[in-house]
Residue frames as a rotation matrix with the C-alpha (Angstrom) as fourth column:
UNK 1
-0.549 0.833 -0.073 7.04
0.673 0.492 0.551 21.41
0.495 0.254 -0.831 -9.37
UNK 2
-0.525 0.615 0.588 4.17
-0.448 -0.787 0.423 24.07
0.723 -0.041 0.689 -8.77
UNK 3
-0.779 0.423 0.463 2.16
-0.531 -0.053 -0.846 23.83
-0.333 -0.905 0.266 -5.53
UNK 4
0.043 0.991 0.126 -0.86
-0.936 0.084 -0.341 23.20
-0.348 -0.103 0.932 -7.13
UNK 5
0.606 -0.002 -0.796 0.75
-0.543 0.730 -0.415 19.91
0.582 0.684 0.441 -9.50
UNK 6
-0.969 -0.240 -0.055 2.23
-0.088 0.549 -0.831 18.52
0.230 -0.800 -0.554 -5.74
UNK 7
-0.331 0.771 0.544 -1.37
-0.663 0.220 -0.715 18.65
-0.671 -0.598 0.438 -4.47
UNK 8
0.513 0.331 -0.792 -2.85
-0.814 0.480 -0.327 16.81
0.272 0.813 0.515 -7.86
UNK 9
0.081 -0.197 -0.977 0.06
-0.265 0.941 -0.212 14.01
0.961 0.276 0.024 -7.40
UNK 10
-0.728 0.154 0.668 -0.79
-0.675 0.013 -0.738 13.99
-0.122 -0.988 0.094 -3.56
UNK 11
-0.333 0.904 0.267 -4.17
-0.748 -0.080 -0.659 13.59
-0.575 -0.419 0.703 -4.39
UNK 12
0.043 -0.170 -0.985 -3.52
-0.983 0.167 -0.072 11.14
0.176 0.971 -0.160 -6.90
UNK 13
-0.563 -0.697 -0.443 -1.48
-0.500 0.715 -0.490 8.76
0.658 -0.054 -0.751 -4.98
UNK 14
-0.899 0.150 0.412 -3.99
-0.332 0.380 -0.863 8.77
-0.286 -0.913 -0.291 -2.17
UNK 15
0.594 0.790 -0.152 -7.12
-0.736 0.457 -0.499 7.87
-0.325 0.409 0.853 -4.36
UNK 16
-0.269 -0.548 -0.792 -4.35
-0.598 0.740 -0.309 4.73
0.755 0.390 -0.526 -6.06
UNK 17
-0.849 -0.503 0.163 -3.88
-0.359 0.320 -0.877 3.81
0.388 -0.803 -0.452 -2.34
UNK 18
-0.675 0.318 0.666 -7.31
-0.508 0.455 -0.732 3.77
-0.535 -0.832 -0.145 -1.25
UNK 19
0.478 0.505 -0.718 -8.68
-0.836 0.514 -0.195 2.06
0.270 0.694 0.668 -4.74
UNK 20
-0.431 -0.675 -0.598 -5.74
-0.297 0.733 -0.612 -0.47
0.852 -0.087 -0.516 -4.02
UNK 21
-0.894 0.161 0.417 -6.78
-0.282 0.521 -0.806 -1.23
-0.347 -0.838 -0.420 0.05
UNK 22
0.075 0.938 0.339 -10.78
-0.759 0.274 -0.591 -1.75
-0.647 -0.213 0.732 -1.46
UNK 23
0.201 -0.207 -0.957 -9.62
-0.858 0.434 -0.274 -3.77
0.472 0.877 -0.090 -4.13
UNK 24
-0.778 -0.595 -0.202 -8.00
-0.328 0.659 -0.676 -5.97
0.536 -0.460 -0.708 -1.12
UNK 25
-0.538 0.667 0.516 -10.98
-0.673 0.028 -0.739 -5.82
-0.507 -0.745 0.434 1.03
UNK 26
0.309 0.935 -0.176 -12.93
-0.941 0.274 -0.199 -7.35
-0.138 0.227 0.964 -1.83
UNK 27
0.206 0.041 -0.978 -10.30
-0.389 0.920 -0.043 -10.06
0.898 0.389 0.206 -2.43
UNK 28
-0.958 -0.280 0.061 -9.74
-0.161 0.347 -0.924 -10.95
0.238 -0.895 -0.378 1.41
UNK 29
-0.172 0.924 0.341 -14.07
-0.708 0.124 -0.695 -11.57
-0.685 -0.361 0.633 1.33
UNK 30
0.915 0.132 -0.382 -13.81
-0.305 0.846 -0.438 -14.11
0.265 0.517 0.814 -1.58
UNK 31
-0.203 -0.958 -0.203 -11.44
-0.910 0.261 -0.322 -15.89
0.362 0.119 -0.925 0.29
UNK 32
-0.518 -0.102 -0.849 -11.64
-0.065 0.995 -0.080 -19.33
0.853 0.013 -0.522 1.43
UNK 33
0.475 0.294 0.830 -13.67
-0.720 -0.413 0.558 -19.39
0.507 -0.862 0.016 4.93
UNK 34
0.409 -0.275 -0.870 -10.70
0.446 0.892 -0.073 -21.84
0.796 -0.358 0.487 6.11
UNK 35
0.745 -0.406 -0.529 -8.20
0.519 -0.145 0.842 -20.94
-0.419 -0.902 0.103 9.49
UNK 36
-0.158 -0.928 -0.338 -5.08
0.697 -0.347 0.628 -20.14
-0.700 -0.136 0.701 7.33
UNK 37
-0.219 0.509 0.833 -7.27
0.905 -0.214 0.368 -17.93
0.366 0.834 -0.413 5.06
UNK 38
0.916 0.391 -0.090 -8.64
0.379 -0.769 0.514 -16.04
0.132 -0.505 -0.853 7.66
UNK 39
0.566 -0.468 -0.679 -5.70
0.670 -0.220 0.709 -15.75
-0.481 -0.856 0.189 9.19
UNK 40
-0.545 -0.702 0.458 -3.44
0.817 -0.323 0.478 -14.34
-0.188 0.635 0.750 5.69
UNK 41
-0.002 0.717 0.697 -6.81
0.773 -0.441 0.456 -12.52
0.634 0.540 -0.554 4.89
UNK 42
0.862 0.219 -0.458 -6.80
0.505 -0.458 0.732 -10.59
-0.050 -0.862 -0.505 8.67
UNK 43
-0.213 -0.965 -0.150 -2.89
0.597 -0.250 0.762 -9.93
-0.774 0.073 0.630 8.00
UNK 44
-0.693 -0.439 0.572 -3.49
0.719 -0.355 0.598 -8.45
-0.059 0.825 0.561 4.59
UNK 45
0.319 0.582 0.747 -6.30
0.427 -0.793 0.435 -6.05
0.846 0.180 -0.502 5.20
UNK 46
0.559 -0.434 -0.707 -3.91
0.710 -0.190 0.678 -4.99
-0.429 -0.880 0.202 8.03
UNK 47
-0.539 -0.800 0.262 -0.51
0.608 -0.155 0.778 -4.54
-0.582 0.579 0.571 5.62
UNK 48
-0.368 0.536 0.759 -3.12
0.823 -0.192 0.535 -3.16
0.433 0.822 -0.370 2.48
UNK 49
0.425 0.477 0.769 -4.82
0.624 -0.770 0.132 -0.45
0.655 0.424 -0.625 4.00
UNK 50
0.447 -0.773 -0.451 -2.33
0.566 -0.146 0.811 0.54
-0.692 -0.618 0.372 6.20
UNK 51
-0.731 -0.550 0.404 -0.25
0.675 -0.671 0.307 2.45
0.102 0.497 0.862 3.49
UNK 52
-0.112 0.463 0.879 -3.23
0.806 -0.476 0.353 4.70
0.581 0.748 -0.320 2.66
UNK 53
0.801 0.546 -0.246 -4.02
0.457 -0.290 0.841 5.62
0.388 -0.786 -0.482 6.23
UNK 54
0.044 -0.887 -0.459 -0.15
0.674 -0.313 0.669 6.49
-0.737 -0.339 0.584 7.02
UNK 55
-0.477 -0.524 0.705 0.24
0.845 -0.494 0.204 8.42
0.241 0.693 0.679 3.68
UNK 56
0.335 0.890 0.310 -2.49
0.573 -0.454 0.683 10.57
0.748 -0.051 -0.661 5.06
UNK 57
0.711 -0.390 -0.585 -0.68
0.477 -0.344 0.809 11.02
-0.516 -0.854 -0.058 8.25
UNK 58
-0.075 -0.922 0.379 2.30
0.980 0.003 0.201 12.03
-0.187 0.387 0.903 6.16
UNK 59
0.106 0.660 0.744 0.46
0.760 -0.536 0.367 14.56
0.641 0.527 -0.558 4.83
UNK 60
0.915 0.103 0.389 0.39
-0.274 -0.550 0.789 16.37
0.296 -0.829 -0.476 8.55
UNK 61
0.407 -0.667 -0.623 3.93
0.770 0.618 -0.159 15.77
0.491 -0.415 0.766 9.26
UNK 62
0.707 -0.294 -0.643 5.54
0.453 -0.510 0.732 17.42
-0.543 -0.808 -0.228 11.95
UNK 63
0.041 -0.983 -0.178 8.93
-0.382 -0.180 0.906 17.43
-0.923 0.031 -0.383 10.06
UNK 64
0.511 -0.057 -0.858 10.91
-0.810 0.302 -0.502 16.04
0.288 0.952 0.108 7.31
UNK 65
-0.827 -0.561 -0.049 12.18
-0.538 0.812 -0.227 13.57
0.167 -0.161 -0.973 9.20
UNK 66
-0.627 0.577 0.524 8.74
-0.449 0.283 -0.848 12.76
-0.637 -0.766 0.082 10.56
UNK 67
0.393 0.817 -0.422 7.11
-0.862 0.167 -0.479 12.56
-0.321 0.552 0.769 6.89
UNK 68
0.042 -0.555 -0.831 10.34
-0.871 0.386 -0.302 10.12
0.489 0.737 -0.467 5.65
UNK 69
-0.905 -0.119 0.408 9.48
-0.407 0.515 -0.754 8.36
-0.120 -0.849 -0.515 8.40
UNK 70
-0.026 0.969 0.247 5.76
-0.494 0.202 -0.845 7.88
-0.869 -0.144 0.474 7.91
UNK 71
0.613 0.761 -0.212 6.41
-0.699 0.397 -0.595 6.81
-0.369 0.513 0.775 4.48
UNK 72
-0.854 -0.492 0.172 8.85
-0.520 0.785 -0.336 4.41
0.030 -0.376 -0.926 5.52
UNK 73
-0.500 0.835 0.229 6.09
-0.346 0.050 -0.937 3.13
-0.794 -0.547 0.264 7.28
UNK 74
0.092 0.059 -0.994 4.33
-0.792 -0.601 -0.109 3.22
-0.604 0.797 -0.008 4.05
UNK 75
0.109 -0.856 -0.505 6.65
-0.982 -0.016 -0.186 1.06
0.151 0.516 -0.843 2.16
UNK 76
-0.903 -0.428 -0.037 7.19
-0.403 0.874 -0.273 -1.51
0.149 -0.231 -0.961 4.32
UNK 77
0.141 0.907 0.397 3.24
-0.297 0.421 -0.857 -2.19
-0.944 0.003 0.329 4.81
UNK 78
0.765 0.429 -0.480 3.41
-0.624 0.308 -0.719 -2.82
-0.161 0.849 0.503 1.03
UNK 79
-0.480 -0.863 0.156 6.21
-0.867 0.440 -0.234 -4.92
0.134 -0.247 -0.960 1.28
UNK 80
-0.675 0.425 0.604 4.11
-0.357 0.529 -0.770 -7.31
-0.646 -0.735 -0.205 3.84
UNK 81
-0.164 0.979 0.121 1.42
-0.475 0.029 -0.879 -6.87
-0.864 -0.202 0.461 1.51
UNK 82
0.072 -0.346 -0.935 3.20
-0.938 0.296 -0.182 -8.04
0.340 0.890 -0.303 -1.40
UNK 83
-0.957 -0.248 0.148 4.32
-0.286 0.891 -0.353 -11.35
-0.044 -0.380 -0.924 0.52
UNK 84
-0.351 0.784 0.511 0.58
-0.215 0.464 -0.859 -11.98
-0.911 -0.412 0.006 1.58
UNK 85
0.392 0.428 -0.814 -0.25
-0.657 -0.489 -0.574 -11.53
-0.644 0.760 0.090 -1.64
UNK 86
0.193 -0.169 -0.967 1.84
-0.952 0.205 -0.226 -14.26
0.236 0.964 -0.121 -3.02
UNK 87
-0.761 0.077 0.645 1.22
-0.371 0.763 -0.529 -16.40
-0.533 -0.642 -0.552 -0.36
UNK 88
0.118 0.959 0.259 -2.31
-0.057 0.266 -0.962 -16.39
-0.991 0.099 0.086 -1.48
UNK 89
0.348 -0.038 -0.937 -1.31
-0.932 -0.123 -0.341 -16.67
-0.102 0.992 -0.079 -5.15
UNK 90
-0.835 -0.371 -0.406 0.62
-0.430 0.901 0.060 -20.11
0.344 0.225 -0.912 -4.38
UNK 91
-0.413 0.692 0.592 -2.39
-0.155 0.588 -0.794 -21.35
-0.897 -0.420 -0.136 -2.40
UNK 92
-0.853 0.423 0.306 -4.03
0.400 0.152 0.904 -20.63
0.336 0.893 -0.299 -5.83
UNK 93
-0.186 0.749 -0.636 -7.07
0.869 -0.176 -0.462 -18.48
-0.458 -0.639 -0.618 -3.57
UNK 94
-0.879 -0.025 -0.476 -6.95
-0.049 -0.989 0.142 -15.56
-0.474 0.148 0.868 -5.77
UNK 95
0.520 0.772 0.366 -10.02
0.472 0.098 -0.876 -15.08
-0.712 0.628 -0.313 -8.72
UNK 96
0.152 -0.511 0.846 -8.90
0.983 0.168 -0.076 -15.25
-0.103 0.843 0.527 -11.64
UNK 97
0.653 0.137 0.745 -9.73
0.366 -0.918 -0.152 -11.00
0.663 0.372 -0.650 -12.00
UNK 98
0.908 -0.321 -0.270 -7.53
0.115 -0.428 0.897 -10.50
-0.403 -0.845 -0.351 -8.81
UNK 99
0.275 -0.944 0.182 -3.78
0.936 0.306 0.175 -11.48
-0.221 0.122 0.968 -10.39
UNK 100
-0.032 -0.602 0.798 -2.91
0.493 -0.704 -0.511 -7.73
0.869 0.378 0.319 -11.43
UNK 101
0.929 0.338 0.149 -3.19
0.066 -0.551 0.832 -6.87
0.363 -0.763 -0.534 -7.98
UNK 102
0.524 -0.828 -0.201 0.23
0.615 0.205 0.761 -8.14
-0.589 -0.523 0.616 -7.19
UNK 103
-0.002 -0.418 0.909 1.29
0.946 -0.295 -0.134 -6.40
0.324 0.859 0.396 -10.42
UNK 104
0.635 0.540 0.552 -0.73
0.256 -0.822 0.510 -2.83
0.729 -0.182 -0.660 -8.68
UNK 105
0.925 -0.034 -0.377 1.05
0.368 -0.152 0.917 -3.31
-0.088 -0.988 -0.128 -5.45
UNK 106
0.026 -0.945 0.326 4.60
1.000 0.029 0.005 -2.92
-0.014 0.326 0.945 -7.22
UNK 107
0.014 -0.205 0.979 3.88
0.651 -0.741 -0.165 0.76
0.759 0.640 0.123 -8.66
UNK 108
0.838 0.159 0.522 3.45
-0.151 -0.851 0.502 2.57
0.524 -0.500 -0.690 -5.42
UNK 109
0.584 -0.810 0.049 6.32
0.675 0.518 0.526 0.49
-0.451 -0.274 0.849 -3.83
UNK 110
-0.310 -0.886 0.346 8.56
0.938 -0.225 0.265 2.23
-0.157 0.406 0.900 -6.14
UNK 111
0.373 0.266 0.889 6.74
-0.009 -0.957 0.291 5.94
0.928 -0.117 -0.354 -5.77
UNK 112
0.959 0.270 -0.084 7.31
0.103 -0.058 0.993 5.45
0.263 -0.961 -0.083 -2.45
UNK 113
0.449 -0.881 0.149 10.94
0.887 0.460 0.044 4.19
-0.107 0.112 0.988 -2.71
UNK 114
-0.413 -0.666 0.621 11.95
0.760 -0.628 -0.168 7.14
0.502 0.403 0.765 -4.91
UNK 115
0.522 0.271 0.809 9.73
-0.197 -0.884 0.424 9.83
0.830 -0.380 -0.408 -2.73
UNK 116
0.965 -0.136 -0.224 11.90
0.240 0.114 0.964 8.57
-0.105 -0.984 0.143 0.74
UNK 117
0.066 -0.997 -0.050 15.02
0.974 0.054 0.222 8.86
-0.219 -0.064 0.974 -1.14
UNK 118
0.028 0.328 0.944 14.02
0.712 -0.669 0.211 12.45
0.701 0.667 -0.252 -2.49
UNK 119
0.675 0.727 0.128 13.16
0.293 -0.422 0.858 13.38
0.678 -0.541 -0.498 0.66
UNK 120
0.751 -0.646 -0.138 16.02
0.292 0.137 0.946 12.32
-0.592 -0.751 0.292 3.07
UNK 121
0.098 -0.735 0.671 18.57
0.749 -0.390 -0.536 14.10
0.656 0.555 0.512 0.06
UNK 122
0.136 0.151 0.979 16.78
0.454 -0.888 0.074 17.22
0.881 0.434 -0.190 1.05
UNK 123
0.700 0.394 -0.595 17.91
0.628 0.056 0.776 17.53
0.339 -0.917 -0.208 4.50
């Protein structure tokens, strides 16, 4: 892959990442204004924009151990953010326009997956 078509899917993933964390922001403000709302809502705009802000760091890694590390990191925020995410789907708290979100959170999950294993081959 050419330098310039790694920067493009760089620059790709991080506009996905931070369309995905505002996408959360707006559905963690139409939530409920109950205690265990807040509380899933405060957790998931943790977990949610938390990938976007580490892939950045990645970006400046020291190493290759340091980037496979950052998007570790990565990974497991969307993990988390997948759970919250179907917490708040059984509550039934989503809007109705929100439900492909869980569907969104999957596809970087598995960029991510296959870019840590890609990485840690190349060592």
């Amino acid at each position: 892959m050419e330098k310039d078509q790694m920067k493009t899917k760089t620059q790709e993933l991080e506009e996905r990442l931070i369309e995905f964390a505002s996408r959360i922001i707006d559905l963690v403000e139409a939530l409920p204004k109950t205690a265990s709302a807040k509380h899933l809502g405060s957790q998931l705009l943790r977990s949610a924009t938390s990938p976007a802000l580490n892939y950045g760091e990645a970006q400046s890694a020291e190493s290759r151990e340091d980037f496979v590390h950052k998007m570790k990191i990565c990974l497991k925020e969307l993990r988390e953010t997948l759970i919250c995410l179907k917490l708040i789907a059984k509550r039934t708290w989503f809007p109705s326009s929100q439900t492909p979100i869980l569907i969104e959170n999957n596809e970087p999950v598995s960029i991510f997956v296959a870019s840590t294993k890609t990485s840690s081959k190349l060592k």
